[in-house]
LUMVO-487852 format. One line per 2 residues: their letters; for each residue x, y, z of C-alpha. Coordinates in steps of 0.05 Angstrom, whole numbers, plus 5000, padded with zeros to 4 digits. Layout:
residues N
a> X/Y/Z  ...
***
This chain:
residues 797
xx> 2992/2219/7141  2935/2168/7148
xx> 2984/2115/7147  3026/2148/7201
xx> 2978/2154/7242  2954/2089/7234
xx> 3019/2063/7254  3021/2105/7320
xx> 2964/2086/7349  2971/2014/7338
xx> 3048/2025/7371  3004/2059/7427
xx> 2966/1998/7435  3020/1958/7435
xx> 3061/1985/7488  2992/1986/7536
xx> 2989/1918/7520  3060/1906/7540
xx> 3052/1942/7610  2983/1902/7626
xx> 3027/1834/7598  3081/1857/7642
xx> 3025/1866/7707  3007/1793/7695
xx> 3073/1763/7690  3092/1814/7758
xx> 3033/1780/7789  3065/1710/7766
xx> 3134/1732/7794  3097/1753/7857
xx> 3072/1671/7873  3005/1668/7845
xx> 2996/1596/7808  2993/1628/7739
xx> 3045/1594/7682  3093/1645/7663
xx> 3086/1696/7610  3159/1724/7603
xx> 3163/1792/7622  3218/1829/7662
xx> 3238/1886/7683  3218/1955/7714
xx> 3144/1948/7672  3139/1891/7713
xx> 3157/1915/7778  3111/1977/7767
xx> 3047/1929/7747  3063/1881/7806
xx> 3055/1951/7852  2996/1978/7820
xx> 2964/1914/7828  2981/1901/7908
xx> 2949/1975/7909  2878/1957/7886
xx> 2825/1938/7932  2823/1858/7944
xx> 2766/1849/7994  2701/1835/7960
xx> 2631/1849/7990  2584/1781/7998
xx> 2537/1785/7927  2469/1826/7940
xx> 2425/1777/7928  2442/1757/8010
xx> 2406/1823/8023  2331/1801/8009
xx> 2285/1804/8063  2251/1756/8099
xx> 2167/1754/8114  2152/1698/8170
xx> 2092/1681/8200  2090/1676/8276
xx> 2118/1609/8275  2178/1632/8239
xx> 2155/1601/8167  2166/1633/8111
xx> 2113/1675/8084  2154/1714/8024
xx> 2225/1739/7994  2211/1812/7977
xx> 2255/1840/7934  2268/1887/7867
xx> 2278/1839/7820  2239/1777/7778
xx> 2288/1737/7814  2280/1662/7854
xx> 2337/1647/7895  2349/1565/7886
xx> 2408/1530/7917  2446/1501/7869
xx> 2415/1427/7886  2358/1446/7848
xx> 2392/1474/7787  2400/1423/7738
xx> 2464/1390/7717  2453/1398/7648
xx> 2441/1478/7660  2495/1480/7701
xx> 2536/1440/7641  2520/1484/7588
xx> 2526/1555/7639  2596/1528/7641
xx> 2602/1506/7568  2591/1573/7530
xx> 2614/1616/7590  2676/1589/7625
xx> 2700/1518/7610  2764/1509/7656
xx> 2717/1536/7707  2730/1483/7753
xx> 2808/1477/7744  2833/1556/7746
xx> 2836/1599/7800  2793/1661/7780
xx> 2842/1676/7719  2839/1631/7667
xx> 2910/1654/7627  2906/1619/7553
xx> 2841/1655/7544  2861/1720/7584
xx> 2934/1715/7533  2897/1701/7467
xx> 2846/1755/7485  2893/1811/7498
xx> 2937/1788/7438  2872/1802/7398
xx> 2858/1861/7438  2932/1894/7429
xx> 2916/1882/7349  2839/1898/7343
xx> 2842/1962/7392  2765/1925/7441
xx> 2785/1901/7511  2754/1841/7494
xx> 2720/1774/7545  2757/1725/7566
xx> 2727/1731/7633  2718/1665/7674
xx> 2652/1657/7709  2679/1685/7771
xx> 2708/1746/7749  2636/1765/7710
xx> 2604/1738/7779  2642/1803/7807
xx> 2627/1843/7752  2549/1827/7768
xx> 2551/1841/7833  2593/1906/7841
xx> 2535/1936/7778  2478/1902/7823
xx> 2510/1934/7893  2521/2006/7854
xx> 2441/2000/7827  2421/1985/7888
xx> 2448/2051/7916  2426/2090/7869
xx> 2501/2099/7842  2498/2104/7766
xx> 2570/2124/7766  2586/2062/7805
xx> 2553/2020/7761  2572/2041/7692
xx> 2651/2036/7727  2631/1965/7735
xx> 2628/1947/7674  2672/1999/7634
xx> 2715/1971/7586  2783/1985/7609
xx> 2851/1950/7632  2851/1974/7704
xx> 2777/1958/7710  2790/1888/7685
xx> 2850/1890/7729  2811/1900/7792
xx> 2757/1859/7774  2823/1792/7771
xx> 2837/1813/7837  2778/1810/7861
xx> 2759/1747/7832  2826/1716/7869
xx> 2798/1740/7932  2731/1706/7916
xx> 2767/1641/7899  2800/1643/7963
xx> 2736/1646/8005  2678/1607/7969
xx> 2681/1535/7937  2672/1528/7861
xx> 2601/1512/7885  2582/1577/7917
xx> 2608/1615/7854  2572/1581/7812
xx> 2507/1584/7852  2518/1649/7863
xx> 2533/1670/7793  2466/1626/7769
xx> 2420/1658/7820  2450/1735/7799
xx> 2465/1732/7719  2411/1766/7676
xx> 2374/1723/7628  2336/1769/7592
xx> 2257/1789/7587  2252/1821/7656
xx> 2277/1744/7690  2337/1753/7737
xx> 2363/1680/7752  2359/1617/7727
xx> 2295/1598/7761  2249/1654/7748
xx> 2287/1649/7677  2261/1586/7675
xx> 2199/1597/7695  2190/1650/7657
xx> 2210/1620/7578  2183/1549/7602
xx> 2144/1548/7649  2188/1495/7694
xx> 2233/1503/7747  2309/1497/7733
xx> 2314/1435/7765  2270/1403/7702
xx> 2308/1437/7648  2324/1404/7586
xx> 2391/1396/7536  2352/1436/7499
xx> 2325/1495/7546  2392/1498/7590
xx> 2428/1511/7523  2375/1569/7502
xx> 2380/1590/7560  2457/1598/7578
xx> 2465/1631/7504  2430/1686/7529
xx> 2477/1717/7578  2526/1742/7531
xx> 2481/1793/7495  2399/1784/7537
xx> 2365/1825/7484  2395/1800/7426
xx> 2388/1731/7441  2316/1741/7479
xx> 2272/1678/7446  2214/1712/7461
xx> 2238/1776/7418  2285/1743/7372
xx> 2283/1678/7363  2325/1660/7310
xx> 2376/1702/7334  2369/1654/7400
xx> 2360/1591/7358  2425/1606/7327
xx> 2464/1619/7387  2428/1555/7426
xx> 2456/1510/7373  2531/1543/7378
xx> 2523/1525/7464  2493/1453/7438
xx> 2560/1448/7390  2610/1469/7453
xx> 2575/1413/7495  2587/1370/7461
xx> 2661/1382/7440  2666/1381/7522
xx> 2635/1316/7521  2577/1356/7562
xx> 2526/1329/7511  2521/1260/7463
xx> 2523/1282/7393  2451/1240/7397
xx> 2427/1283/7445  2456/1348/7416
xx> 2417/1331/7349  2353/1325/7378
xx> 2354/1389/7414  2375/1426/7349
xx> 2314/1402/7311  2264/1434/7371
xx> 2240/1502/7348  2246/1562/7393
xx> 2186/1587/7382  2153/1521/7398
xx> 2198/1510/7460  2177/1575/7491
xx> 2117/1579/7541  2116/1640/7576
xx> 2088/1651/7632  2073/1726/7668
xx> 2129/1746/7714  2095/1738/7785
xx> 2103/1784/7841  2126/1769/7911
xx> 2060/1756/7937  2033/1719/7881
xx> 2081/1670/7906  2070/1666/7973
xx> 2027/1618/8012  1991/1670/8040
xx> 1985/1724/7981  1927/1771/8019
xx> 1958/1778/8086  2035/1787/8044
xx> 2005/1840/8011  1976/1872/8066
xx> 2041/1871/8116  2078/1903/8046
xx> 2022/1956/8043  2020/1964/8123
xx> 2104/1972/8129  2102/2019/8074
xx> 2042/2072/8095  2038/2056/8172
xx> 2048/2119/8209  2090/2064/8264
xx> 2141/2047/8206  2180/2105/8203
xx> 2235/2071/8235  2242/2036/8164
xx> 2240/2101/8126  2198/2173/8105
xx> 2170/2159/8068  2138/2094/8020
xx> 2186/2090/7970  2251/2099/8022
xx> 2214/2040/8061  2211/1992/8007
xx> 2278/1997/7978  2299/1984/8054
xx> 2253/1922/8058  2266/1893/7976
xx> 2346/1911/7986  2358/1909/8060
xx> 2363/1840/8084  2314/1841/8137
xx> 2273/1786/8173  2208/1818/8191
xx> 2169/1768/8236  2092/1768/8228
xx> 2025/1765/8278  2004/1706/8234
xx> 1983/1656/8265  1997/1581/8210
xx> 1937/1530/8258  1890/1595/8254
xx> 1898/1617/8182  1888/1542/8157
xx> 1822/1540/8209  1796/1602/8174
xx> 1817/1596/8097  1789/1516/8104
xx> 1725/1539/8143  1699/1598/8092
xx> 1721/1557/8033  1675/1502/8061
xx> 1617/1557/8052  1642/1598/7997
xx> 1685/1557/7948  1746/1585/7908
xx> 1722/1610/7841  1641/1593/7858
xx> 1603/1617/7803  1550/1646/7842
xx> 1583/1718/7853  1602/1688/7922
xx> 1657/1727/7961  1675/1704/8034
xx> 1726/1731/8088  1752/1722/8162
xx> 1799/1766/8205  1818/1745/8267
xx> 1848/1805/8324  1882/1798/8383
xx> 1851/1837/8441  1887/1881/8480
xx> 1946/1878/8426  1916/1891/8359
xx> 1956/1833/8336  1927/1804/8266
xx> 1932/1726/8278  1891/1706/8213
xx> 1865/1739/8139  1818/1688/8100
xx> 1787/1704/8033  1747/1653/7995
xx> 1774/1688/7922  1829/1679/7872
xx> 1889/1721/7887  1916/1709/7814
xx> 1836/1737/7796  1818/1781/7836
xx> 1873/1823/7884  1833/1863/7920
xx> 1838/1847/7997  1761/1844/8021
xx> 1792/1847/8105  1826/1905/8095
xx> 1826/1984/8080  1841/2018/8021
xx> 1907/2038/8035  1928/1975/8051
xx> 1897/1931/7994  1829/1937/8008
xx> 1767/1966/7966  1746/2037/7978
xx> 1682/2015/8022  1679/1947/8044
xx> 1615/1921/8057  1548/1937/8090
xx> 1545/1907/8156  1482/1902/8175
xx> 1450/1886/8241  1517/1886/8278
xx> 1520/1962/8282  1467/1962/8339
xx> 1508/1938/8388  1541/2006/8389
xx> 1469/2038/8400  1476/1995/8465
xx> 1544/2019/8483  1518/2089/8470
xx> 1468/2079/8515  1496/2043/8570
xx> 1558/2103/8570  1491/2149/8582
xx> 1467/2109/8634  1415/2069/8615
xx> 1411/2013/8661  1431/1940/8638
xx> 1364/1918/8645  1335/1986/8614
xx> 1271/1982/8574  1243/2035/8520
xx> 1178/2030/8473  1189/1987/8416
xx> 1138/2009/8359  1115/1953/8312
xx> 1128/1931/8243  1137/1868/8197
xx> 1178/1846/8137  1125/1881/8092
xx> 1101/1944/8130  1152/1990/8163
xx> 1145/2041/8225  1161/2112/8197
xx> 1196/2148/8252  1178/2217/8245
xx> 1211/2259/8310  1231/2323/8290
xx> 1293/2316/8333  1315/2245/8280
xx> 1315/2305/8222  1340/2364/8246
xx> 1402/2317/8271  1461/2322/8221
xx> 1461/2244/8241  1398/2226/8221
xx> 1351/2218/8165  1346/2254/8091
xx> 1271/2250/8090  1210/2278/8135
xx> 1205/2204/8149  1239/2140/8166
xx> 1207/2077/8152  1237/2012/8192
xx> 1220/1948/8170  1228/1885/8212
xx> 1251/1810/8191  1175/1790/8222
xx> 1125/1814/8256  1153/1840/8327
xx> 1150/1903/8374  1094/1938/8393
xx> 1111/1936/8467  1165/1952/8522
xx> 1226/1918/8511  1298/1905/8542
xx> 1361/1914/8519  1383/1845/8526
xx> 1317/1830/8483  1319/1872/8431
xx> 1404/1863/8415  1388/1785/8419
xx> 1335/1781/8372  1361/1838/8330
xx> 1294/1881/8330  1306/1938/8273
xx> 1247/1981/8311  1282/1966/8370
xx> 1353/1990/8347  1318/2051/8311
xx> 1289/2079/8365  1346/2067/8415
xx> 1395/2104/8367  1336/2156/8376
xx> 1334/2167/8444  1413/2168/8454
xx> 1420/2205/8394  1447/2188/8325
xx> 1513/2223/8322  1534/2197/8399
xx> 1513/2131/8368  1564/2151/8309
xx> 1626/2180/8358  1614/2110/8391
xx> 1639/2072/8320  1686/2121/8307
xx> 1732/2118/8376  1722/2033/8374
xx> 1759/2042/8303  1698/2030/8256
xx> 1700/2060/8199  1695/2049/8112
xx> 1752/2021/8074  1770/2089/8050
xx> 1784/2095/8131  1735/2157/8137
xx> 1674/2149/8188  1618/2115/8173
xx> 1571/2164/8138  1522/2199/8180
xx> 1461/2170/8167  1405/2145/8215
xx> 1405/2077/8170  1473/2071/8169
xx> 1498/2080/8242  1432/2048/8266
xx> 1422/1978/8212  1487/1978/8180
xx> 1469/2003/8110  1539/2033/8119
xx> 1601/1996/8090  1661/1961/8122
xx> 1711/1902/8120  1728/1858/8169
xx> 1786/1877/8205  1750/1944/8219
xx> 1695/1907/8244  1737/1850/8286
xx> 1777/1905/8315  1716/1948/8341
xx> 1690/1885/8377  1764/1867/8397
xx> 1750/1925/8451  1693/1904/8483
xx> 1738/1838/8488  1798/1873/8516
xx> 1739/1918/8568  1741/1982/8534
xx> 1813/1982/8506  1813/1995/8431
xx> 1884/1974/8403  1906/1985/8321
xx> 1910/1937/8284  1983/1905/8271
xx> 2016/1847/8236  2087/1854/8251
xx> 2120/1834/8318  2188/1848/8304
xx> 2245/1870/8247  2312/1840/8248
xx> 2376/1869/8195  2417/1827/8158
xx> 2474/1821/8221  2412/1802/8268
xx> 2405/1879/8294  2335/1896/8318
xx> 2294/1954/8286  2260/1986/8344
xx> 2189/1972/8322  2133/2005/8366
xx> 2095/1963/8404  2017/1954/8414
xx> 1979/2035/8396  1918/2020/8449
xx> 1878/2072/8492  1823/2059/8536
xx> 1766/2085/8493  1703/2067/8531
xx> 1698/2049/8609  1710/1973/8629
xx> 1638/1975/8658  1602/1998/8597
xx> 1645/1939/8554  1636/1888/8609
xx> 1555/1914/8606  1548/1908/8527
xx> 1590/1838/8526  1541/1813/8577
xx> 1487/1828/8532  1522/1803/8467
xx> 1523/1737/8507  1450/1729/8493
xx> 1458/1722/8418  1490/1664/8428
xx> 1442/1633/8485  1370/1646/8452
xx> 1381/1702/8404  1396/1696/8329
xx> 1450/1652/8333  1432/1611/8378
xx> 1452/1528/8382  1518/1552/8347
xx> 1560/1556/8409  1554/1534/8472
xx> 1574/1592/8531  1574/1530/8575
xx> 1646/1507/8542  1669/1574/8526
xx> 1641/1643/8545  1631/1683/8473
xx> 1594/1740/8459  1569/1768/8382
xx> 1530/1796/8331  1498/1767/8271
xx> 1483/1818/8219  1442/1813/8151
xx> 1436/1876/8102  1377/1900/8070
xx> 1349/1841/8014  1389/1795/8050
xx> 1452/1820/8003  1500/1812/8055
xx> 1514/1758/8110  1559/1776/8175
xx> 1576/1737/8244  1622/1785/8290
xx> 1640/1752/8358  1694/1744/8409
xx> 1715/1714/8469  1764/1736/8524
xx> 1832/1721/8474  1802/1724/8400
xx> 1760/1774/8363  1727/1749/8290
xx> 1688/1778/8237  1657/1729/8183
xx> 1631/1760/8124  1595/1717/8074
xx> 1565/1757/8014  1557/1774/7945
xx> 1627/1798/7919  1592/1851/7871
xx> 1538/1876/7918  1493/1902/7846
xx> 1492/1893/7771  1508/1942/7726
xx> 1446/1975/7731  1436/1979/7804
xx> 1400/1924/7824  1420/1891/7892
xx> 1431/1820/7881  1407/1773/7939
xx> 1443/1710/7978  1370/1674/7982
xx> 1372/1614/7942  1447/1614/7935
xx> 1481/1546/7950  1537/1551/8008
xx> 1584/1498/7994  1576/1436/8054
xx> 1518/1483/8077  1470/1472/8019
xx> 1424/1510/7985  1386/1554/8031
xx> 1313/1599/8013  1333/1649/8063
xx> 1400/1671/8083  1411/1711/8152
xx> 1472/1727/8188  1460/1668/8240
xx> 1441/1618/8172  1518/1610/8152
xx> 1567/1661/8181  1543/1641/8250
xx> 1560/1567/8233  1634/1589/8203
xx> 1651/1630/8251  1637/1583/8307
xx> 1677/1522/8267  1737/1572/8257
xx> 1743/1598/8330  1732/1523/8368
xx> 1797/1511/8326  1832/1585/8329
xx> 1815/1566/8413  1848/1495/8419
xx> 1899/1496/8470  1874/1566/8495
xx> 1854/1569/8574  1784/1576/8581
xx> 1777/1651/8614  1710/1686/8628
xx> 1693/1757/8618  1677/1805/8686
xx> 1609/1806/8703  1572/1873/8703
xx> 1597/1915/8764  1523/1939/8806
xx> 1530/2008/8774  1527/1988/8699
xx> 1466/1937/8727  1430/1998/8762
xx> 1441/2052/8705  1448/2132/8728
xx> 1372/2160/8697  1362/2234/8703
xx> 1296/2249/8739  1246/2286/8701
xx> 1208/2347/8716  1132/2339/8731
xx> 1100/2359/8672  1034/2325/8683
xx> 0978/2366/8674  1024/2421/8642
xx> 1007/2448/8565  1052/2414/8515
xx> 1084/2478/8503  1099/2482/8575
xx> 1118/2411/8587  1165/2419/8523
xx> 1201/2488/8562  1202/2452/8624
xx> 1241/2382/8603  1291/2432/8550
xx> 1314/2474/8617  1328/2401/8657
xx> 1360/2382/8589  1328/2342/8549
xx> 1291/2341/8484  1213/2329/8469
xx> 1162/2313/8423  1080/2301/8421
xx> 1078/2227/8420  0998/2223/8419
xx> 0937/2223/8450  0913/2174/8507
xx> 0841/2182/8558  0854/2220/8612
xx> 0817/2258/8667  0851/2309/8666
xx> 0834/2373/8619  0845/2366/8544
xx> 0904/2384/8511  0943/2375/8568
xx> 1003/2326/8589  0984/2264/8611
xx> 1035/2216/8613  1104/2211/8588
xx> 1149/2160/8556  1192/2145/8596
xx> 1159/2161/8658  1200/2185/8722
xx> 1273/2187/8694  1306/2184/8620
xx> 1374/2186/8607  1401/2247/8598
xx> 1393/2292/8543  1344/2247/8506
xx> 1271/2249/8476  1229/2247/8518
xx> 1153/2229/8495  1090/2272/8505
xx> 1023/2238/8512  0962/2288/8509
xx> 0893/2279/8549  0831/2274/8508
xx> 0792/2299/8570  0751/2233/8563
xx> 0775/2186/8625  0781/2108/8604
xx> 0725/2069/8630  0728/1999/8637
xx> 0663/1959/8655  0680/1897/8711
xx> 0684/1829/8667  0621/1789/8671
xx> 0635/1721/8680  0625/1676/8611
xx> 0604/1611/8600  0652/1563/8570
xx> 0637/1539/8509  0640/1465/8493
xx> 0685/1445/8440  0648/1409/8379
xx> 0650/1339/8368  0715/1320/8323
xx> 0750/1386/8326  0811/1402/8370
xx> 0835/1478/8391  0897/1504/8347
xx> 0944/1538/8386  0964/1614/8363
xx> 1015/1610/8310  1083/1628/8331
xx> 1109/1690/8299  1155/1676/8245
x> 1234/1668/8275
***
């Protein structure tokens, strides 16, 4: 019985083989160039219809589907797609890879037609007598097989793709025909490039140059005899012949390619000797499969247009969610054109690395954004770090590649105080009370009103420390933003109030890396011991730029599909956040910073009108320039990339060498990032027209002060009920000499009219009037003999 069934099946196979023998020969009755097999007949007949029935037009191979990243000049900035794969033309394969791809694979490539028939006969004569559909594929036909399992992958069809490569006549069958149609359309050339930049090589490497790449390190233009050979062995079976996994297995079955060459007269039998004698394991040098952005030019802003098309609420037209978004951008074939902007990036990556060299090892960390205003658009993204080290985008948020915080950013929160203020009517010219401090001994602030706030301070104190000795007196806006006064800034966040000081941030688009609002804490809204990153940062100033109009961030301009469609992408998000007035006030101010303030001799407002902000965090950790003109918003960070040690400790930016800058005792905002960010926006501003910003309209100069009620002479109890039922808030300031009765209000600061809903100052009478005796004329005293007067010393800049 065994025997009898035995000899059925193998008459089973038999007569399948004669109908698919009979197909061919049909198709050879039926014109094709193939030489004649000899069959006749109705089998014939029948195969010759079944084949005209199959599909014949073939879909262009998938790897024409990657997308497209280009900056704003139209340069390309990446290839995003699935796979470890580098598309090459076939110029910059090798010959010899090309050689022995053809060798072991398909070696009348270049003289069939897409069927090569003494293989395809001695293959099905072994098939009709072993039972396996067996190879015998030509490069072309396994070129089809590729793609139709790639195109069925990439759809998520696992039906598709398993049919792709089933082992079966009809599947073989339409596989030939399609191969015919692909000879008909594309040169020998195009198959073979195509089939080289498609076929998998094993270990994760799709295509001959990441393969290459990948096992050697090289590109597969510099391949060897030896590594094309290796190489080309392992298509047939990737794992078993992997040479990272299986070496001799590979060694084996590179020496069999070696052997073919050179029967083919591919190879010297020299040459093919020498290559046997190299090791595998000694010809391998692997290097880590790199990602998309690793190998772009621009790796941090690649990263961050991936991150932004993926999570950006104004993607949806590319998909729900994440995952739906990048399968369109790795498989859809799109050209996505960029905000980036090539002159500007170079200006800012050379200018920070000037400061802040690559790799420094100083725990240096540098960074630049540069922001369109009125658009949002993201024209540069410097960072003075390693992207194959360190990955983490320092411009950006969290969700988009950034850290969780950012950095603190010092002295340039105050100019929102001023913004705050101004929006309450404070008038451009405004002064308040500036108490005094120095570098050593702080002013504790200790209004009620600054702890009761849910804005303001943890303790029954706050003690504010200046860089040197300053305040003490009445002083201006213009004064106290321009030489960054911390006394100042403290207690003009006091009288406008903390959390209208924090609103401010929050609706210019300030905020932590994590994207949440800066934390409300008198020290953080008020001397920027809050974190951020620079975009955040570049952006908020971007509005007073653009007069008030706050516009998100964006670095795409358009999207284009593979048969040039456009993707409706949504244009500029921008809202007019705070009046053109109050923006055109603060800007005027900001212009003093660059005049005679803490950055001064940087820029001259002559050449260019700017306006800015230096900042410098507590223990001069951090280093910050933010400044703009009419057409180009910039925030410079320069800083220490870890912030503490492991224990806490802050480290510090004094003593710190700064590339071109030197070594320098003391490092302030206006020190370095003052310098850097003027060198990168005089070249980010070639070619620009040179455009002014409005000048302060008479009602921002003027301000709108509430009057006060007349208190003088009132209790303090009384004075305190009076100024709450006209709206605004009061504490005991002190005591001064008076006339008038003890105990009672003499004076308030401000006197006359406050803006609205502040603090307003009590000063109690002692009873005891101030006397002051008329000066008595003095004699001048001769100066000694040899000795000349000394001048005051100048406080300390």
């Amino acid at each position: 019985m065994d025997g009898r069934a035995h000899n059925v099946s193998a008459v089973l196979r038999l007569l399948l083989g004669f109908v698919v023998l009979s197909t061919v020969a049909g198709l050879l009755m039926a014109g094709l160039a193939i030489p004649a097999i000899g069959a006749t007949g109705q089998a014939a007949k029948g195969g010759v219809n079944f084949f005209n029935d199959l599909p014949s037009d073939f879909t262009v191979s998938p790897l024409a589907q990657q997308s497209r990243i280009l900056d704003a000049d139209g340069k390309l900035i990446a290839n995003p797609y699935d796979e470890n794969r580098i598309i090459v033309p076939l110029k910059k394969i090798s010959k010899t890879m090309q050689n022995a791809q053809i060798a072991i694979e398909d070696s009348r490539f270049y003289e069939h037609g897409g069927l090569d028939v003494r293989g395809f006969s001695r293959a099905m004569l072994s098939n009709l007598q072993g039972g396996d559909v067996q190879g015998a594929s030509t490069l072309t036909q396994q070129y089809v097989k590729i793609t139709l399992q790639e195109n069925a992958l990439r759809k998520g069809d696992k039906e598709a793709a398993a049919a792709a490569v089933q082992k079966s006549y009809s599947r073989k069958l339409q596989e030939l025909k399609y191969a015919l149609n692909v000879e008909e359309n594309f040169t020998k050339d195009q198959i073979l490039e195509g089939y080289l930049n498609l076929v998998y090589y094993g270990d994760q490497a799709y295509g001959v140059e990441a393969a290459a790449l990948n096992y050697f390190g090289v590109s597969a233009s510099k391949l060897t005899l030896a590594q094309a050979a290796l190489m080309a062995g392992v298509v047939q079976q990737p794992t078993a012949y992997n040479p990272v996994i299986n070496p001799k297995a590979a060694q084996t079955r590179r020496n069999i390619v070696l052997d073919r060459m050179q029967a083919l007269g591919l190879a010297s039998a020299k040459d093919v000797a020498a290559a046997k004698k190299l090791d595998v394991k000694k010809m391998i040098h692997k290097k880590p499969a790199k990602g998309v952005c690793h190998r772009s030019t621009q790796p941090y802003f690649c990263t961050y247009v991936l991150e932004w098309l993926q999570k950006s609420p104004q993607m949806a037209v590319l998909g729900k969610t994440p995952a739906d978004r990048i399968k369109a951008i790795n498989q859809g074939g799109l050209t996505i054109r960029t905000t980036l902007k090539p002159a500007m990036q170079k200006a800012a990556q050379r200018e920070i690395t000037k400061a802040v060299p690559v790799n420094n090892k100083q725990n240096l960390g540098a960074g630049a954004t540069i922001i369109e205003p009125g658009t949002g658009k993201v024209l540069a993204m410097a960072q003075a770090t390693d992207f194959g080290r360190y990955q983490t985008n320092v411009n950006v948020d969290q969700v988009y590649g950034g850290g969780p915080l950012g950095y603190q950013f010092g002295s340039t929160a105050k100019t929102f105080g001023v913004v705050a203020a101004l929006e309450k009517g404070m008038p451009l010219e405004g002064t308040i009370k500036v108490p005094f401090a120095t570098g050593k001994k702080g002013y504790e602030f200790k209004q009620e009103s600054l702890f009761k706030s849910k804005c303001g301070a943890s303790r029954p104190f706050w003690s504010v420390k200046n860089d040197y000795p300053s305040g003490g007196k009445m002083m201006t806006l213009g004064e106290g933003i321009s030489k960054s006064i911390n006394t100042w800034a403290a207690q003009l966040v006091i009288d406008v109030g903390p959390c209208d000081v924090r609103d401010v941030m929050t609706k210019m688009g300030l905020h932590k890396g994590d994207g949440k609002p800066i934390d409300p804490h008198a020290s953080d809204i008020t001397l920027g011991s809050g974190t951020t990153n620079m975009m955040s940062l570049a952006n908020a100033y971007a509005t007073l730029a653009a007069s008030g109009k706050y516009c998100e961030p964006n670095p795409v301009t358009s999207i284009t599909t593979s048969d040039k469609k456009e993707v409706k992408v949504p244009g500029p998000q921008c809202k007019q956040v705070i009046s053109q007035d109050v923006a055109d006030g603060v800007t005027y101010l900001l212009k003093g910073t660059l005049d005679s303030g803490t950055a001064k001799g940087v820029w001259s407002n002559a050449i260019r009108p700017a306006a800015g902000k230096t900042g410098t965090t507590e223990g001069h950790n951090q280093g910050w320039f933010v400044g703009y003109t009419k057409q180009l918003a910039t925030a410079v960070w320069l800083g220490n990339l870890r912030p503490a040690s492991k224990n806490g400790k802050m480290y510090s930016l004094n003593g710190k060498c700064f590339g071109e800058y030197g070594c320098i005792s003391q490092v302030f905002g206006g020190t370095v990032s003052a310098p850097v960010w003027a060198k990168i926006m005089r070249a980010a501003s070639e070619g620009l027209p040179v455009k002014d910003f409005p000048a302060p309209s008479a009602a921002i100069r003027a301000g709108s002060l509430d009057g006060l009620p007349n208190v003088i002479g009132r209790s303090a109890s009384k004075a305190a009920s009076l100024l709450a039922e006209a709206g605004f808030k009061s504490h005991v300031e002190g005591k001064i000499n008076s006339s008038l009765p003890a105990g009672t209000v003499a004076a308030t600061t401000p006197a006359g009219s406050a803006l609205k809903g502040s603090d307003v100052g009590l000063l109690i009478s002692t009873g005891v009037a101030y006397y002051q005796p008329d000066p008595q004329p003095q004699q001048q005293q001769p100066t000694p003999p040899g000795k000349q007067e000394k001048p005051p010393k100048p406080g300390k800049p």
